[in-house]
C-alpha angles and dihedrals in degrees: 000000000000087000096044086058091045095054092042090061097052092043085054088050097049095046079051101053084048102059093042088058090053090046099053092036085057095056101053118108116259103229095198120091139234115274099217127037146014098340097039119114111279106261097189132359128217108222120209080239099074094062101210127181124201140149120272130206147159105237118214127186125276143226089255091063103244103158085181100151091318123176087038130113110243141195125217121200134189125189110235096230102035113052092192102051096088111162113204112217125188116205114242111186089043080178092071086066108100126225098275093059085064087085101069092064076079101052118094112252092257093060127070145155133250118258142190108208147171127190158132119271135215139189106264111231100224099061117212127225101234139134121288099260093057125093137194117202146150128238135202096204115232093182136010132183130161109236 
């Protein structure tokens, strides 16, 4: 009976030890990144020095339904000689906005505003079937400014 108590104990400290191990190997940070959104590594980055212009909006749901990254401030490039290379970017540090870009949370959704911008962009997480010389990101804006 004296052993039986005995292993019972260990078995009891080792199951212990083991769960305090889980337990402390749970709660560890994981380093790596996301590989889609906001906090994904930078794919590509916009200089300044690129100077592009594209429109700029704030897209709210519609009547149809499509819930496709809405309430969220958006800019549409296209490539100047290739009409049909438009390259969809969602605005990530919507913060960084200043004051004057408020007001196109009034607009309706077919109607924007020209901007000159500069950024880091990410792979967006909800992929969009699109052709092939479309693109869907998302940007963390380096620089902003209404033209």
């Amino acid at each position: 009976m004296k052993n039986l108590t005995n292993r019972t104990k260990v078995a009891l400290t080792v199951l212990c030890y083991l769960g305090l191990t889980l337990f402390m190997n749970s709660c560890k940070d994981n380093d790596t990144p996301p590989n889609c959104g906001c906090e994904s590594e930078t794919r590509t980055t916009i200089p300044e020095s690129a100077n592009l212009v594209g429109e700029m909006f704030y897209l709210k749901p519609t009547a149809s339904g499509d819930d496709y990254y809405t309430n969220l401030f958006w800019i549409v490039y296209t490539e100047q000689n290739c009409s049909n290379c438009i390259h969809h970017m969602v605005v990530c540090n919507e913060d960084f906005l200043k004051d004057e870009f408020e007001n196109l949370k009034d607009l309706p959704n077919d109607e924007s505003i020209q901007v000159k911008f500069s950024g880091h962009l990410k792979e967006i997480c909800e992929k969009r079937f699109a052709p092939g010389d479309y693109t869907y990101e998302r940007i963390t804006l380096i620089s902003i400014e209404q033209q």
